[in-house]
N, CA, C and O of each residue as an XYZ file, in Angstrom:
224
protein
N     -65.551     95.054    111.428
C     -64.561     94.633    112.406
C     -63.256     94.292    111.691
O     -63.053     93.691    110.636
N     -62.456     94.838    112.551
C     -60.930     94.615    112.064
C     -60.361     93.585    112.519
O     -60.374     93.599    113.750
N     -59.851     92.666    112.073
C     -59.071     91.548    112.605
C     -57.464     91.308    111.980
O     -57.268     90.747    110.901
N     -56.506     91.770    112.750
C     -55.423     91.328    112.454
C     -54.578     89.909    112.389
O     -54.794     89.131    113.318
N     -53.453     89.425    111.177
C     -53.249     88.638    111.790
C     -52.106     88.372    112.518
O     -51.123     89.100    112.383
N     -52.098     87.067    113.560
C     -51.219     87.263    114.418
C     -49.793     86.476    114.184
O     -49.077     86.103    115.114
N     -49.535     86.308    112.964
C     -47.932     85.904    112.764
C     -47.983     86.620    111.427
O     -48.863     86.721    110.572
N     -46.474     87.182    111.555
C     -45.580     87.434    110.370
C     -45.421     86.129    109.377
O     -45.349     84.931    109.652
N     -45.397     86.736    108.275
C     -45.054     85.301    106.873
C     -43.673     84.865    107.783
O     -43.204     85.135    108.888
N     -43.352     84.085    106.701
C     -42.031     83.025    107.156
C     -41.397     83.175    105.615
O     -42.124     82.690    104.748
N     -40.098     83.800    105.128
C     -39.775     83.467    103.934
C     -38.898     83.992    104.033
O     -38.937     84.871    104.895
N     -37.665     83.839    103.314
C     -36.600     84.427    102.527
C     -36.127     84.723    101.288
O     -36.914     85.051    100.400
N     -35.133     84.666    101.127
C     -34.779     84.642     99.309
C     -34.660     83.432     98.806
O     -34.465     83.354     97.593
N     -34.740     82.301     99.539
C     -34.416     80.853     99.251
C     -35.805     80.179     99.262
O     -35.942     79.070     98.745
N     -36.632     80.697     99.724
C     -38.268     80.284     99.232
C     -38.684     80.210     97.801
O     -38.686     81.005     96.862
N     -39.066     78.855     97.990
C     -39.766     78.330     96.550
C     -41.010     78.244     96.645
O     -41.597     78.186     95.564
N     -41.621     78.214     97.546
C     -43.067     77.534     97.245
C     -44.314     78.359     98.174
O     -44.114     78.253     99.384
N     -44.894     78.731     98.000
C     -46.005     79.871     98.547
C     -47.110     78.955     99.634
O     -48.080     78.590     98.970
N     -47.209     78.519    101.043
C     -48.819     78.176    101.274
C     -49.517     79.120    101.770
O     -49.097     79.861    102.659
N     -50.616     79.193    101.271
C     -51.881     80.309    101.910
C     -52.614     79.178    102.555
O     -52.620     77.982    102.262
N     -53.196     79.797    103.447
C     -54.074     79.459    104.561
C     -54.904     80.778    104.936
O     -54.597     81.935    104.648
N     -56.135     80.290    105.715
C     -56.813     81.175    106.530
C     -56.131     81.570    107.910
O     -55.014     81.304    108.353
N     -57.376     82.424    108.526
C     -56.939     82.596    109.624
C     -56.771     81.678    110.674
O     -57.715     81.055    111.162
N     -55.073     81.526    111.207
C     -54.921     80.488    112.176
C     -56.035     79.625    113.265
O     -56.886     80.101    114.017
N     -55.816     78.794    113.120
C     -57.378     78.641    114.345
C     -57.084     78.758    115.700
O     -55.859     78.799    115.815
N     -57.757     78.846    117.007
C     -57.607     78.689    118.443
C     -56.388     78.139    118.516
O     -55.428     78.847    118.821
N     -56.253     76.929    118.277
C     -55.082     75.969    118.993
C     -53.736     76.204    118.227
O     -52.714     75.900    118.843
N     -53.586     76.794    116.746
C     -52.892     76.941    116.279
C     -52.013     78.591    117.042
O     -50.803     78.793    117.141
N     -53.010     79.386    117.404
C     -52.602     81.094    117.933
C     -52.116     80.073    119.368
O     -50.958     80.257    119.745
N     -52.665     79.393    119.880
C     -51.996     78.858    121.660
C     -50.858     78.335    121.549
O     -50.155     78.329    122.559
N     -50.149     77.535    119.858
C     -48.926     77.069    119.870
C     -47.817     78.344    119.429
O     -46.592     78.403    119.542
N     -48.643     79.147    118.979
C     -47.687     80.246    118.449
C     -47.151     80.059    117.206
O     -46.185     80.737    116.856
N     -47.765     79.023    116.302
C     -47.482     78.800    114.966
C     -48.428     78.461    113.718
O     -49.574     78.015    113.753
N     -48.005     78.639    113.119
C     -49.041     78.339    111.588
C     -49.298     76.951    111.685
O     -48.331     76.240    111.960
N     -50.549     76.346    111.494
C     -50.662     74.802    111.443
C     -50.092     74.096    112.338
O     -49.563     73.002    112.141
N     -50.190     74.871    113.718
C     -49.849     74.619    114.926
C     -50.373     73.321    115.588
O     -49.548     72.672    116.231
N     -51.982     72.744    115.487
C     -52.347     71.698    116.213
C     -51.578     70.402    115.166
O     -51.625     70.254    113.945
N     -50.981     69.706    116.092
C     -50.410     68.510    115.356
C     -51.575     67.695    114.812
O     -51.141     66.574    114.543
N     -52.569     67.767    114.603
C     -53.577     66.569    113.805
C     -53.958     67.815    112.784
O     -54.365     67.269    111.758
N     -53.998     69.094    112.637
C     -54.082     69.468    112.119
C     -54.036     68.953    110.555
O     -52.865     68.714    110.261
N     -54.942     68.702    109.449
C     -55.045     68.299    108.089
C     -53.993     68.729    107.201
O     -53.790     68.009    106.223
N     -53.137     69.973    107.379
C     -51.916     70.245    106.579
C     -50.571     69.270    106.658
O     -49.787     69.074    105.730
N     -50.503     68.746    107.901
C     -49.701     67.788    108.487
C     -49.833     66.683    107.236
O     -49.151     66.610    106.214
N     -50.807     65.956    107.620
C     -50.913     64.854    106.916
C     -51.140     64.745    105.383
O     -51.444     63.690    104.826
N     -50.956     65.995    104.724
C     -50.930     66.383    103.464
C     -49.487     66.458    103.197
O     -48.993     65.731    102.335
N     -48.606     67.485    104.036
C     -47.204     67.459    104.117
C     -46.781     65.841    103.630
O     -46.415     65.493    102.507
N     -46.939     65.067    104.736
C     -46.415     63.797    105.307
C     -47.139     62.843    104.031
O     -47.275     61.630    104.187
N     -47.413     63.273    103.244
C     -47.814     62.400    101.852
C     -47.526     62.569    100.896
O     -47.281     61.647    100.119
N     -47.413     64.319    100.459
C     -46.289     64.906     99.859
C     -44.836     64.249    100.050
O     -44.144     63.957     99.074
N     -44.489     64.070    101.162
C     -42.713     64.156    101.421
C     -42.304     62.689    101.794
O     -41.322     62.316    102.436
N     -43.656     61.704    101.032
C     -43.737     60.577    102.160
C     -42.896     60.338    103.368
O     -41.862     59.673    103.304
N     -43.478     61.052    104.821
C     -42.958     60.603    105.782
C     -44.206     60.277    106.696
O     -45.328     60.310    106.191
N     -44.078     60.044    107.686
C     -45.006     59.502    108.550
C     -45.741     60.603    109.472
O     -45.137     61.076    110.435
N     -47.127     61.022    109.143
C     -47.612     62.475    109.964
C     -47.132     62.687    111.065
O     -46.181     62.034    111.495
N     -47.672     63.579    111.675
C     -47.024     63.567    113.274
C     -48.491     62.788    113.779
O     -49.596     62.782    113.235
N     -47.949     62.048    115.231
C     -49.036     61.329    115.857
C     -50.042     62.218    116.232
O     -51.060     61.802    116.785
């Protein structure tokens, strides 16, 4: 079985930093974005990285 995926990368010439991920999950393809569900675990990795406050 073939499975495509359903967003284009995100990058330009001003990209520094590479994230890989799997395939988007359910709620992430319903927002129409990568790491789309806000509780999503990348969030709160971001938001510790950049110390800011996750999303609620």
């Amino acid at each position: 079985m073939q499975v495509e995926h359903p967003f284009d990368p995100i990058f330009d010439r001003n990209s520094r930093i590479l994230i890989l991920g799997t395939f988007p999950s359910v709620e992430s393809r319903e927002y129409g974005f990568y790491y789309g569900h806000p509780q999503n675990r990348f969030w709160k990795i971001i938001a510790r990285i950049t110390n800011t406050d996750p999303i609620p």
